[in-house]
C-alpha positions as CSV (number, residue, x, y, z in Angstrom):
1,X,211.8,149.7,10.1
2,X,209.3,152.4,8.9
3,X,208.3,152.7,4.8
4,X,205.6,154.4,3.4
5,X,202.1,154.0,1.6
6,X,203.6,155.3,-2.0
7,X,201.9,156.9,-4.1
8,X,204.2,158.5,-6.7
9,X,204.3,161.6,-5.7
10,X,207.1,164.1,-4.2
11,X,206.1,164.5,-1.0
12,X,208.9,164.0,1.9
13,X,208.1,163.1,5.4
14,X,210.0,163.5,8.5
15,X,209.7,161.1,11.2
16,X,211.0,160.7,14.6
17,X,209.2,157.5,15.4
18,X,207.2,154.3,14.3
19,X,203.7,154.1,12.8
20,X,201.4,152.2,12.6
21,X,200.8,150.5,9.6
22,X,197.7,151.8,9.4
23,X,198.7,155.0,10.1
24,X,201.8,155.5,7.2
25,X,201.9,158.5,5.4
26,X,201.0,158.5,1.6
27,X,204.3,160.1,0.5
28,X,207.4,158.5,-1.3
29,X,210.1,159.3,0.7
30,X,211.0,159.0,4.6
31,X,213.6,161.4,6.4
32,X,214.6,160.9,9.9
33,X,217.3,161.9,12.3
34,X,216.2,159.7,14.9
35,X,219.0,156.8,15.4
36,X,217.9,153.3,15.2
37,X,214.9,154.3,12.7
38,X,215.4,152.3,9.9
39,X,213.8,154.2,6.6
40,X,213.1,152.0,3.8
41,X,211.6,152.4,0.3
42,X,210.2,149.5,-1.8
43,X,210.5,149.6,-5.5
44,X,209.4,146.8,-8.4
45,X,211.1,149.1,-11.1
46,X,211.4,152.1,-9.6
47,X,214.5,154.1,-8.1
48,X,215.7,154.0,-4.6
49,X,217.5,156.8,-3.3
50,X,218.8,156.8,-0.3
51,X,220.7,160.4,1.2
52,X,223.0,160.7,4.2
53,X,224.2,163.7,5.7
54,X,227.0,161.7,8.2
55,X,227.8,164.8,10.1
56,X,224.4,166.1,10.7
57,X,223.5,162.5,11.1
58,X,220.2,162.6,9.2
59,X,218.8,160.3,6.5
60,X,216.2,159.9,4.1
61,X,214.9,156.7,1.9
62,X,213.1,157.7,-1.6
63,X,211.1,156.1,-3.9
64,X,211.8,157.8,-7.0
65,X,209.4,156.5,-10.8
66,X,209.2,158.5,-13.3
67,X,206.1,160.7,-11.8
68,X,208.1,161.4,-8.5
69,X,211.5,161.9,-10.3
70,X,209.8,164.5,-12.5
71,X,208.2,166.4,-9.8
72,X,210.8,166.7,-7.6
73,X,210.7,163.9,-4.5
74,X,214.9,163.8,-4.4
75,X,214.6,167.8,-4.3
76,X,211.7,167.3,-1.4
77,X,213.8,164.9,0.7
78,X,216.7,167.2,0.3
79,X,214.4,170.0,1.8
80,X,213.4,168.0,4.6
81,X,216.6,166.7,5.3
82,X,218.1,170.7,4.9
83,X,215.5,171.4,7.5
84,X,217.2,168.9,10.0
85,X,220.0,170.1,9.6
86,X,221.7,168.7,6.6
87,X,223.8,170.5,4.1
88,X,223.7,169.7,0.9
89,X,227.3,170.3,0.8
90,X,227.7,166.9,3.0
91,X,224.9,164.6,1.4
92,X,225.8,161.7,-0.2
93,X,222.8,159.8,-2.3
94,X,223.0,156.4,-3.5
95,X,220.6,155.1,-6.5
96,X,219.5,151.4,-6.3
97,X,218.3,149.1,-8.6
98,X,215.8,149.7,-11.7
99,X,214.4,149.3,-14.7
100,X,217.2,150.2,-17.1
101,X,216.7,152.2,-20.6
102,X,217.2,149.2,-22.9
103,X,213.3,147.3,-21.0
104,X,212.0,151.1,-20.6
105,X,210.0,151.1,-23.6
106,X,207.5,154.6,-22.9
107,X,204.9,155.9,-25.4
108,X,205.2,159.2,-27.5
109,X,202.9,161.3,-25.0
110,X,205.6,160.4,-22.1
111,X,208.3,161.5,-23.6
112,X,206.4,164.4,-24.9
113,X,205.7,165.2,-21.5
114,X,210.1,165.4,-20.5
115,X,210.6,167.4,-23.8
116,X,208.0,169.8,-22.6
117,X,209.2,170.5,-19.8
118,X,212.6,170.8,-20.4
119,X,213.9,170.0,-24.3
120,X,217.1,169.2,-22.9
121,X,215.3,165.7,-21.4
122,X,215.9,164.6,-24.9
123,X,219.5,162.8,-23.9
124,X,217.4,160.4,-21.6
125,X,215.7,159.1,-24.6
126,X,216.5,157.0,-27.2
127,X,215.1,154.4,-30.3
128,X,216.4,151.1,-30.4
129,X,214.6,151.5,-34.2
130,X,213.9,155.3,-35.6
131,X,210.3,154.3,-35.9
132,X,210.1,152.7,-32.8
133,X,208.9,153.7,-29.5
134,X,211.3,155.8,-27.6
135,X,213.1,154.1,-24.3
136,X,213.4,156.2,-21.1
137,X,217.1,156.5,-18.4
138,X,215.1,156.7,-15.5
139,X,218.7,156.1,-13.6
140,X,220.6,158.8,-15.5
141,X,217.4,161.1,-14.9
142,X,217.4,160.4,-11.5
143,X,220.9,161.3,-11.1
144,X,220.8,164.0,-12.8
145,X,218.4,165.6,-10.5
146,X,221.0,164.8,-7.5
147,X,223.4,166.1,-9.2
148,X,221.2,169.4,-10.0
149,X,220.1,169.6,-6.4
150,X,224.5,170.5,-5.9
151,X,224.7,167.5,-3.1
152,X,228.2,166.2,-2.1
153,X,227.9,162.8,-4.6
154,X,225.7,160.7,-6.0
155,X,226.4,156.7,-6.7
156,X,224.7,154.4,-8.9
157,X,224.4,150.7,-8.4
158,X,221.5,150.4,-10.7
159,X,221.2,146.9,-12.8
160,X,218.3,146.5,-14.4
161,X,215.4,145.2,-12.5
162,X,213.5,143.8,-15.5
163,X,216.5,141.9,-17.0
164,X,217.8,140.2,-14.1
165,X,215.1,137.5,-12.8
166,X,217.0,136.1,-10.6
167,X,218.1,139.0,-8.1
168,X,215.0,141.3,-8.3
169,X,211.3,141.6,-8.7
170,X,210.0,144.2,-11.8
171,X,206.2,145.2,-12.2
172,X,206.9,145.5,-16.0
173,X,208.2,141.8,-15.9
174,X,205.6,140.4,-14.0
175,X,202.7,142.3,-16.1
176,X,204.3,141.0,-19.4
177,X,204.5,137.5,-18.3
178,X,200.6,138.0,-17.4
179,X,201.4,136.8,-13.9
180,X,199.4,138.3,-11.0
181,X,201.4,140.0,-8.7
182,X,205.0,141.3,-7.9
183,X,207.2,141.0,-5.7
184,X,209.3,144.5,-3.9
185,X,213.2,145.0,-3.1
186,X,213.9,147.2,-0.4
187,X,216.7,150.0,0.1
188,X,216.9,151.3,3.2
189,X,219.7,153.5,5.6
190,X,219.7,154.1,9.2
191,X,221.3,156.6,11.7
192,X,223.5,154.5,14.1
């Protein structure tokens, strides 16, 4: 099984082969044909993604927060995967767990940021109180960028990793309760 040192960024790598751990790439998500390489991404809060093209037999693991969502890692796994072989036309994309909207409390200059970029990001926000802070869909922004990038489907089995303690770890959880570290789920898709 092969993941990556994440850094929240979009950059995709293709691999035919284990690394050392010393030697992963800093990237946040892993595309392989190769069969038997498992390709994993970790997440505390963050989206998984995980793409298959089952025809071209070629796969790809993503670790998608808000950072790599925004600057394109699903559309840089796609790429990599397209240049494998893959057709978007036959990629299938799954999204994992995450934080959900209702624990995704963001500050003003975040969502500034979206709104910015495209004013149309404004449905991926809302205020559980008009003069509260604004709460961010990272898993409805995540699929929309799937479903953007015109792949075959996209599926979401995303509960929320912050309220549900007792199935997964959340970074936001942990750092609330003061405590000093988190745990990591893993998503992760192999070619047999």
């Amino acid at each position: 099984m092969l993941t990556l040192y994440q850094i929240h960024s979009a950059i995709a790598v293709v691999v035919d082969g284990a690394l050392p751990r010393e030697a992963l790439p800093k990237a946040d998500a892993l595309v392989t044909r190769t069969p038997g390489l498992v390709v994993g991404a970790l997440a505390a809060d963050c989206a998984p993604v995980l793409l298959a093209d089952p025809e071209a037999r070629v796969v790809a693991a993503a670790h998608a927060g808000w950072r790599g969502a925004f600057s394109g890692v699903v559309e840089a796994a796609i790429l990599a995967m397209e240049g494998l072989g893959a057709a978007r036309s036959r990629i299938r994309a799954a999204v994992g767990p995450c934080i959900g909207q209702t624990a995704y409390e963001v500050g003003p200059e975040f969502e500034a940021t979206f709104l910015e970029s495209d004013p149309g990001n404004a449905r991926y926000f809302f205020r559980p109180d008009p003069a509260g802070r604004p709460h961010f869909d990272l898993p409805a922004f995540v699929e929309s960028r799937l479903i953007a990038a015109r792949i075959a489907t996209v599926e979401r089995q995303t509960p929320c990793t912050f309220n549900d303690d007792s199935r997964f770890f959340s970074f936001r959880r942990t750092t609330k309760a003061k405590q000093p570290d988190y745990g990591r789920q893993i998503s992760a898709i192999v070619v047999s």
